[in-house]
FIVEX-415493 format. One record per residue (C-alpha): residue in three letters; x, y, z. Coordinates in steps of 0.2 Angstrom, whole numbers, plus 5000, padded with zeros to 4 digits. Layout:
<pts>
ALAXYZ ...
</pts>
This chain:
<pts>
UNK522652995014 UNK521552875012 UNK521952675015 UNK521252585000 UNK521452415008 UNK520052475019 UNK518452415012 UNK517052475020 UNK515752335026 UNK514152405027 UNK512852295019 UNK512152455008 UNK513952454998 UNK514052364982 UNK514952204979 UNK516852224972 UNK516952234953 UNK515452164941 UNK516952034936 UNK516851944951 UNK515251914948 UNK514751854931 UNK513051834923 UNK512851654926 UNK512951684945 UNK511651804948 UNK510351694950 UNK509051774965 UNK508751604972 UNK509751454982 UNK508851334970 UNK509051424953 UNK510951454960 UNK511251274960 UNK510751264944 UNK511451394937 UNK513151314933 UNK514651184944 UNK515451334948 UNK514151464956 UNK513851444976 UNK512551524985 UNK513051635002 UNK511451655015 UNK512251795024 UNK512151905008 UNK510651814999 UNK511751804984 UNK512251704970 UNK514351704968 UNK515751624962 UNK516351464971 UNK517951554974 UNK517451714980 UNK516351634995 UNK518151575004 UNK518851744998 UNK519951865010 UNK518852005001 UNK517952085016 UNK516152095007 UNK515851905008 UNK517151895024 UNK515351815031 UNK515151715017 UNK516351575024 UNK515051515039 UNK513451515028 UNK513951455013 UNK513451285001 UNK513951224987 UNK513151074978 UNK512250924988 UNK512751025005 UNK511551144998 UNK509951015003 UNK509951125020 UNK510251305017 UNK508951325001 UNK507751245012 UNK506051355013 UNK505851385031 UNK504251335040 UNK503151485040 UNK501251515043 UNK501151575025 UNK502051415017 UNK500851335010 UNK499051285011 UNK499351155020 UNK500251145039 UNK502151095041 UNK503151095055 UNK504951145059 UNK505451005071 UNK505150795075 UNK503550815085 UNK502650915075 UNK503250815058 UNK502750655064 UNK501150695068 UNK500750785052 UNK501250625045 UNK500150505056 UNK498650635051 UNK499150615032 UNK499150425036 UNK497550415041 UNK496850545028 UNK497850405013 UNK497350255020 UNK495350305021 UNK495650365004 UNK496150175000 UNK494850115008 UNK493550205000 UNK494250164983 UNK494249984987 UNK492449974994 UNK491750074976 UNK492549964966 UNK491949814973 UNK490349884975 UNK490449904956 UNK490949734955 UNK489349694964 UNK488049814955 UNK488749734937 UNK489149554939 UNK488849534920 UNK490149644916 UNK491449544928 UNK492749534917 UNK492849704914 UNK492749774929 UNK493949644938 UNK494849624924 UNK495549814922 UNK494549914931 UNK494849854952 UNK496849814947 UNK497149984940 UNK496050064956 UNK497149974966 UNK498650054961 UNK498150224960 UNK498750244981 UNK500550214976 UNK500250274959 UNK499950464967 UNK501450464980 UNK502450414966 UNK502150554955 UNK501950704965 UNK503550634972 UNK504550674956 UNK503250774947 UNK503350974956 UNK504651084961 UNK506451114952 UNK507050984943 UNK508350964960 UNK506750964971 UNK506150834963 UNK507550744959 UNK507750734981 UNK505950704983 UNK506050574970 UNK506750464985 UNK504950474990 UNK504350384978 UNK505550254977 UNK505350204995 UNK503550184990 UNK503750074974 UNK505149974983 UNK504349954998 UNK502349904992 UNK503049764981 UNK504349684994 UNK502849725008 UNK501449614998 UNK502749484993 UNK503349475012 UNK502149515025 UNK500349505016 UNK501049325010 UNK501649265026 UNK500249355035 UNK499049265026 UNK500049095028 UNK499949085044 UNK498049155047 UNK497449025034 UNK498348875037 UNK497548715038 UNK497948535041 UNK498748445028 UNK498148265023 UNK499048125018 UNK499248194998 UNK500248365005 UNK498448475004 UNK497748585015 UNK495948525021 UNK494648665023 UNK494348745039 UNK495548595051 UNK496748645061 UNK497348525074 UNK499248505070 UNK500348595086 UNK501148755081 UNK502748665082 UNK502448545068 UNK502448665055 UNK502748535041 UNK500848465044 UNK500148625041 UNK499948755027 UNK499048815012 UNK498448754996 UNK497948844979 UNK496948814965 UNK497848794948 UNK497648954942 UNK498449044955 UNK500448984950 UNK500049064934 UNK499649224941 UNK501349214950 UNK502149174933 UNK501449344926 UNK501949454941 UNK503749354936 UNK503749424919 UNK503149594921 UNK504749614935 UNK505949604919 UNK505349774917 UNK506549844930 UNK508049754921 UNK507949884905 UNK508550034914 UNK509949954925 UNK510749964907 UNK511350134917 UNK512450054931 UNK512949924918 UNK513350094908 UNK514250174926 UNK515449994929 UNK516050024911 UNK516250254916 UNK516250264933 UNK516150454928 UNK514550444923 UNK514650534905 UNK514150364896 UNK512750364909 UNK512050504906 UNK512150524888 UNK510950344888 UNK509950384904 UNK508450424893 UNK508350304879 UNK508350174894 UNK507050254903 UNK506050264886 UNK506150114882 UNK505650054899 UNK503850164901 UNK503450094882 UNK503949904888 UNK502749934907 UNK501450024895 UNK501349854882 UNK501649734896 UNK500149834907 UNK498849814892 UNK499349654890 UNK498949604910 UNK497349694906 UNK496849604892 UNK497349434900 UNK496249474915 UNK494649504903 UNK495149334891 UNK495349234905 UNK494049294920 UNK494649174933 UNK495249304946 UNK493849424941 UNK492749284944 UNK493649254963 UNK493349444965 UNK491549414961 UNK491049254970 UNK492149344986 UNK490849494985 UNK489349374985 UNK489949275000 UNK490349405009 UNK488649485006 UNK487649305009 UNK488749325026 UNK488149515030 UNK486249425027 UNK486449275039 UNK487049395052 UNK485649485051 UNK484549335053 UNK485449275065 UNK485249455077 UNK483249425070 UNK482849255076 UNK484049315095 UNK482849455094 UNK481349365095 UNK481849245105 UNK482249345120 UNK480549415118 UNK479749215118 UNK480649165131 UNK480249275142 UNK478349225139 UNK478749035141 UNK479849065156 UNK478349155166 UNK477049055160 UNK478048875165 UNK478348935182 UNK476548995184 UNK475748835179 UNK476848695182 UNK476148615172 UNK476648515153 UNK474948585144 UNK474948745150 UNK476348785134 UNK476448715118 UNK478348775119 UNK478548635136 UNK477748485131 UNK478548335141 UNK479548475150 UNK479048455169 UNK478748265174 UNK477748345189 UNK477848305206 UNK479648225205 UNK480848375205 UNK480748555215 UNK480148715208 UNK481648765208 UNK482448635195 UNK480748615184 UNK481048805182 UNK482748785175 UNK482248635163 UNK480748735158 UNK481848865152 UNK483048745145 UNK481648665136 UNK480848855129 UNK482448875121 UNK482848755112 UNK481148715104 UNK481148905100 UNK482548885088 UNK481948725084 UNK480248775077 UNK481048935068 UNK482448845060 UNK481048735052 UNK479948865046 UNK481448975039 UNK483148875036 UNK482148755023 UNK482048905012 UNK483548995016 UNK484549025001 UNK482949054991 UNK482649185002 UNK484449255000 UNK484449284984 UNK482849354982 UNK483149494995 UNK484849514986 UNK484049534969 UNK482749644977 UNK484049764985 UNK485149784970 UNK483349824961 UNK482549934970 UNK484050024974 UNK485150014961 UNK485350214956 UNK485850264974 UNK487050124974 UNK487950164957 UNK488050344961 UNK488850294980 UNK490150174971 UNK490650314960 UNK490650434974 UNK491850314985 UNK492950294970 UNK493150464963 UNK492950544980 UNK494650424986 UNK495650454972 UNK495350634973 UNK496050634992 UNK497350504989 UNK498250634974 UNK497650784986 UNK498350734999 UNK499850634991 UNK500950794991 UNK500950865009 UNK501350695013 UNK502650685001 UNK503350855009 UNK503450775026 UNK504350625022 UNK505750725015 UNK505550855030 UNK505650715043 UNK507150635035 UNK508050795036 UNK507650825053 UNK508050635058 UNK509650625047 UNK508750465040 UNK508650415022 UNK507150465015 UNK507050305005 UNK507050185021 UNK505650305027 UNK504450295013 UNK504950105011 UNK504450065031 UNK502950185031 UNK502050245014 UNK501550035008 UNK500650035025 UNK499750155023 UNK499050175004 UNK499049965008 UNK498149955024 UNK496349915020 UNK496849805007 UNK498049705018 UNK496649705033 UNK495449635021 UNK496549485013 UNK497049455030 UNK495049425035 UNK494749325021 UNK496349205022 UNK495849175040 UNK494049075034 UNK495348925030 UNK494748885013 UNK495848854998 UNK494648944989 UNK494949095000 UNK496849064998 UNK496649054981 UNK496049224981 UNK497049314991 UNK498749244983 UNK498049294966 UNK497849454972 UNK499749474980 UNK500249434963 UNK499149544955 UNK499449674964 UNK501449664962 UNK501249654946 UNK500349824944 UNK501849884954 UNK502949814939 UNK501949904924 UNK500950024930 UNK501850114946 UNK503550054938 UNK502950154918 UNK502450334931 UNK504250304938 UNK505150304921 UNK503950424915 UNK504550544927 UNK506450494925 UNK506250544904 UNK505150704903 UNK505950774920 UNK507650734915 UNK508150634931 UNK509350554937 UNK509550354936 UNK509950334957 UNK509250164964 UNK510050024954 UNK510249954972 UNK508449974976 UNK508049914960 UNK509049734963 UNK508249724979 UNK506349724974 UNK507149584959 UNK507749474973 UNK506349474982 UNK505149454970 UNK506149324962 UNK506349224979 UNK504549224983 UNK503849194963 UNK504749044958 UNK504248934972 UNK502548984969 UNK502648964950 UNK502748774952 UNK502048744968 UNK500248744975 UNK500648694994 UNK501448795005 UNK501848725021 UNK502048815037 UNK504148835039 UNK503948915026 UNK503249085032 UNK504749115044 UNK506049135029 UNK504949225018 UNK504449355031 UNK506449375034 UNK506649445017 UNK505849605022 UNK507149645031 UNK508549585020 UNK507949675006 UNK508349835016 UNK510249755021 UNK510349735002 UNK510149904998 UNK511249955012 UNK512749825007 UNK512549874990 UNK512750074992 UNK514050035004 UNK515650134999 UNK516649995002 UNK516049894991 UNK517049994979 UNK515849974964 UNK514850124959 UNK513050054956 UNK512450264952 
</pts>
């Protein structure tokens, strides 16, 4: 006879009864499994779709199923693709080393493209100063967004709508961390490179700094008038993050979620047509009132009047290695005050060695070298400026439009090419590293789509000028605020046509407290004295605590 409790376990045999398996757990991947419906599993030893039950089942054909199984968010492992050398066009890597070089490679690869939109568009600036407004107004704010702008969506935008809903993280960490990074470290970096000695009315005075490190209440910076306002707008446009925490507010009430869910995208809705308005409005602002396109423009000139003097100045060394080589031989030949215009009254002869008349010669040669070409040239300096700047931008006006809008197509390009593999290794790396993905993106991604940008405020802060301070706050602000309409209106973009998930009230209350921290002291305040870099700087890393505290389990309120 035959034992029909004996089931054969060769793979080739069919599964138990079609019943076991119904039609919406036959999906033929991990991802499409999960998907599928709350009660389909997926088991790796078979490669099959199955009931939830039938994976810890005494039935001998999925007897391997109960050691390489998932269901739900353990899943994030198994349905992994495997790094293969077909897996894509571009390289991954399967452990630490490899994923952290991959992503120093595509840091360098973003930050280059950052830099090369932000050298068109100032070029541009340059090449049009009649249409200054325009151009610094809308077009260099929106530019400078576009970095963040492409992590963020290829972070939410490929994939399943589970991939993306995990990737997502990505771009979160990004938003999050550019804003609390600009707001933080830019601003306190630029503090303490620019600061100045204050004077007996609490202002900064221009390029003094004598005060000890120590007395950091008789240092700082000082503003114009414009630039509080600019901290008032950045103000504003953060309100845009408070319309979709309706959702926790929906969660407290139905810690389930159900309420949630059902209102998730009406919030989000509301919230990209809110970023949208308020996004126009900045726009339109910026082109009414030209004041920070104007500091944009007079920026570009002094930095190319500084490029020009520098060249003069390597001109006039030039030549004056080549003069003083002549005066030198011919002083210690002759001996003699006639024998060179250049040494009149040099040599008082007879009363001093060779030795020492040779020095003073020398001494003598120098000085009325750069004295004789400072007269025939510094008079007419800046005339001469401005006619070799006019004359560049003339006869070379064609190659440099078409290399401005090379740099800037050419970086955005790269930056949203380039945005996805870099995405991909972010979420790799914190897989590997069991670390959040968010505090990945949030210490690394602002860094690097940021970098040129931060260099360059930084080397214009350090002139000491409050005109140069004025500047680079303004554009702190500015640039936080395009993180509020522009990079915040992708995010819910990709939260209502994906159909996301709402999962970062904490991150969200985070970038509110900091922005919050930093912007109402500068709304009403144009001093900034030095104790106060030391507390601002700290809120970098209490921003990340916050998030911590706040998703802590127990705290026993469900914020997602």
């Amino acid at each position: 006879g035959i034992d029909l409790n004996v089931v054969c376990l060769d793979r080739t045999m069919s599964a138990p009864s079609s019943s076991s398996s119904p039609t919406n757990c036959t999906a033929r991947n991990c991802t499409a499994c999960l998907e599928a419906a709350p009660t389909c599993g997926w088991c790796d030893a078979l490669d099959e779709c199955v009931r939830v039950e039938l994976l810890f089942s005494t039935s001998a054909y999925y007897a391997n199923c109960s050691t390489s199984a998932c269901v739900g968010d353990s899943c994030q492992y198994v349905c992994d693709e495997p790094c293969t050398a077909d897996s894509g066009l571009f390289p991954c890597a399967a452990n630490i080393v490899g994923q952290l070089l991959l992503l120093a490679f595509y840091s360098v690869i973003l930050a280059t493209a950052a830099k090369l939109i932000g050298d068109g568009s100032e070029m541009m600036l340059e090449l049009f100063p009649n249409y200054a407004t325009v151009i610094g107004g809308l077009f260099l704010p929106v530019l400078g967004a576009v970095p963040d702008s492409a992590i963020i969506v290829l972070s939410g935008i490929k994939g399943t709508r589970d991939e993306a809903q995990e990737q997502l993280a990505v771009g979160v960490g990004t938003l999050a961390g550019s804003t609390i990074m600009l707001a933080t470290v830019a601003w306190s970096g630029s503090a303490f490179v620019g600061r100045c000695d204050l004077n007996e009315f609490g202002e900064a005075v221009d390029q003094t700094l004598t005060r000890p490190f120590y007395a950091a209440h008789r240092y700082g910076v000082t503003v114009d008038e414009d630039t509080p306002r600019n901290a008032m707008i950045m103000l504003a446009t953060a309100l845009a993050y408070l319309v979709v925490q309706g959702v926790a507010f929906a969660y407290l009430q139905d810690p389930s979620g159900g309420a949630a869910r059902k209102l998730e995208g009406y919030f989000a809705l509301g919230g990209l047509c809110l970023c949208v308005v308020m996004l126009l409005g900045y726009c339109v602002y910026q082109i009414l009132v030209p004041k920070l396109a104007a500091k944009r423009l007079q920026r570009r000139t002094n930095e190319a009047q500084a490029r020009y003097r520098r060249l003069k100045a390597l001109h006039l060394v030039k030549h004056l290695a080549e003069a003083t080589a002549v005066d030198t031989t011919t002083a210690t030949t002759t001996n003699s005050s006639s024998a060179s215009p250049l040494l009149s009254g040099a040599i008082p002869g007879g009363k001093k060695s060779d030795e020492v008349a040779e020095k003073e010669a020398r001494i003598l040669a120098i000085g009325n070298m750069w004295k004789r070409k400072a007269l025939m040239e510094g008079a007419a300096e800046e005339e001469e400026e401005d006619e070799e700047e006019e004359e560049d931008l003339r006869d070379h006006f064609c190659f440099n439009l078409c290399k401005s809008l090379a740099l800037v197509v050419g970086g955005v390009v790269v930056a949203f090419i380039f945005s996805d593999p870099a995405v991909d290794v972010l979420s790799a790396l914190g897989k590997s590293t069991h670390i959040s993905v968010f505090i990945l993106s949030f210490l690394i991604t602002p860094f690097i789509s940021n970098a040129s940008e931060l260099i360059s405020s930084l080397q214009f802060a350090s002139r000491k000028r409050v005109t140069n301070a004025s500047l680079t706050y303004s554009q702190i602000y500015g640039a936080c605020t395009m993180n509020n309409t522009l990079c915040l209106g992708i995010f819910y973009a990709l939260i209502y046509f994906r159909g996301l998930v709402w999962t970062y009230s904490a991150e969200t209350l985070a970038i509110l407290f900091v922005t919050f921290a930093v912007g109402i002291p500068a709304c009403f305040k144009r001093t900034f004295a030095g104790w106060w870099i030391a507390p601002n700087i700290l809120l970098y890393p209490l921003s990340l605590l916050l998030v911590w505290f706040l998703e802590a389990d127990e705290i026993g309120i469900k914020w997602t």
